[in-house]
Structure formats: structure tokens, C-alpha cells
C-alpha positions in Angstrom: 9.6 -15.2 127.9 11.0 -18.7 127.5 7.8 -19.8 125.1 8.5 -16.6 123.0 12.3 -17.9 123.1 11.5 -20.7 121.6 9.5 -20.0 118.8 11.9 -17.3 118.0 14.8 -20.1 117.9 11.8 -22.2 116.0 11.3 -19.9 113.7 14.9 -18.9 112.7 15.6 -22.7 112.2 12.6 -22.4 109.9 14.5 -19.5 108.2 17.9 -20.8 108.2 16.4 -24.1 106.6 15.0 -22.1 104.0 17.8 -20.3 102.9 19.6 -23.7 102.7 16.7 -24.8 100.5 17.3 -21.8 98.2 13.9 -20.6 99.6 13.9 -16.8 98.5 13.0 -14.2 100.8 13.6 -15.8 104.0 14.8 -14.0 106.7 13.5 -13.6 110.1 14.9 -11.4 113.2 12.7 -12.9 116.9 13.7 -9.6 118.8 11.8 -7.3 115.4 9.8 -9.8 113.5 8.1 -11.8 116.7 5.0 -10.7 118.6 3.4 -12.8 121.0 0.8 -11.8 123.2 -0.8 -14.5 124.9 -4.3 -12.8 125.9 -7.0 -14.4 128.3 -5.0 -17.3 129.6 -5.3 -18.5 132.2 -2.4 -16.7 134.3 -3.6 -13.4 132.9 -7.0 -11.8 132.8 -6.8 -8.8 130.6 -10.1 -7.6 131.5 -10.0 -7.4 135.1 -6.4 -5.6 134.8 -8.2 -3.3 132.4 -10.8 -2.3 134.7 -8.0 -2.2 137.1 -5.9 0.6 135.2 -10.5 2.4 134.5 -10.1 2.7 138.4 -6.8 4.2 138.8 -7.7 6.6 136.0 -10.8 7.0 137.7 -9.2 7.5 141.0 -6.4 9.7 139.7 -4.0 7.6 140.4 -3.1 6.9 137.0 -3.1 9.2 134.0 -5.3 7.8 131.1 -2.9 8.4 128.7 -0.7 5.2 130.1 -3.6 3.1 130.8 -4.4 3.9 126.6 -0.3 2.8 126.2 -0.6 -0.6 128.0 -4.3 -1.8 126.2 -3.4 -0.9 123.1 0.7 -1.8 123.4 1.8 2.0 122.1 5.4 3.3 123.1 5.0 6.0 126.4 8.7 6.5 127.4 8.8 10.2 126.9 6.6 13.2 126.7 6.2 13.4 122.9 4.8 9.8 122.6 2.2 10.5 125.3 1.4 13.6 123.3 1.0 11.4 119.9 -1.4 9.1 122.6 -3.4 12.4 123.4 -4.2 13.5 120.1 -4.7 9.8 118.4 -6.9 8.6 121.4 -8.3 11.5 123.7 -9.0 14.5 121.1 -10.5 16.8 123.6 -7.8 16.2 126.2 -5.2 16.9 123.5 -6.8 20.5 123.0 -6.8 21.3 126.7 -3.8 20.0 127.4 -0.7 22.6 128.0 2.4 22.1 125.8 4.8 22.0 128.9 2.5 19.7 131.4 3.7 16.4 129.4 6.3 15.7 132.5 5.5 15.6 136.3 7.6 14.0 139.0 6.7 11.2 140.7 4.5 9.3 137.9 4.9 6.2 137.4 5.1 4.4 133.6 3.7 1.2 132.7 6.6 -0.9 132.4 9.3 1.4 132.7 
């Protein structure tokens, strides 16, 4: 969090500096216009956690739907975008899926 806080401040300099400048077009928001994802560092190993999540899917400890969410960075906060994750991502699931089984108690969400 503090790199990506810096760059954002970096970058709205950078913006600020062009408006100044008469630059047209420049305006930047950090919290909307930055993304930073920092990969296969060396404090994070995306692979290993993905194979992580394949085994709780694969257990049944975790539905595949949210495992889809984290790897590919899609919204899962409520039923309808797990739905939208079902019918992009697992076709066949999405047809045999019951309209009203989108909530159950007790799951867990990837960073809720």
C-alpha cells in the first residue's frame, strides 16, 4: 500500500504540473485511475496461492466461483456478480446452477 501511495502522489504531481504547463487533458484520480499489481515478487507467489485456492475448490472448501474472482481480480460481493462469474467463466455450471442457491451462510469471500 505505501509504494501504490506514492506513485499515486507521483503521479498527481505529474498531473498538477501539467495543468500548470497548460498541458491539456490532464487529470488523474490514484484511488480510479491507478492499478498496481505487483505479480511474482518475491513476497508473493501467485502460482503456489493459485494452486492453493485449485485445492480448496478441489476439496470443497472453496467455491470456484471466488477462486475465478481473486485470479482474475472480478468484483464477488453479492450474489449477482458471482452469477455474472458463472456464466462468463463456468458455462455449464451457470446452467445447472439454481436461481436462489447464489447465498449460503457460512462462506467465506476473498477479501471481504
Amino acid at each position: 500500500a505505501m509504494w501504490q501511495n506514492g506513485a499515486g502522489q507521483a503521479l498527481e504531481l505529474c498531473a498538477a504540473l501539467g495543468k500548470v504547463y497548460g498541458m491539456p487533458g490532464l487529470s488523474f484520480d490514484a484511488g480510479k485511475d491507478l492499478t498496481m499489481d505487483w505479480g511474482d515478487g518475491v513476497l508473493f507467489d501467485r502460482t503456489r496461492t493459485w494452486n492453493e485456492y485449485m485445492s480448496m475448490v478441489t476439496s470443497g472448501l472453496l467455491r470456484p466461483e471466488l477462486a475465478l474472482a481473486w485470479y482474475f481480480d472480478l468484483p464477488h460481493a453479492d450474489a449477482a456478480q458471482l452469477a455474472k462469474i458463472r456464466k462468463e467463466l463456468m458455462p455449464q455450471a451457470a446452467q445447472a446452477a439454481p436461481a436462489n442457491n447464489e447465498e449460503k451462510k457460512g462462506e467465506t469471500q476473498i477479501g471481504a
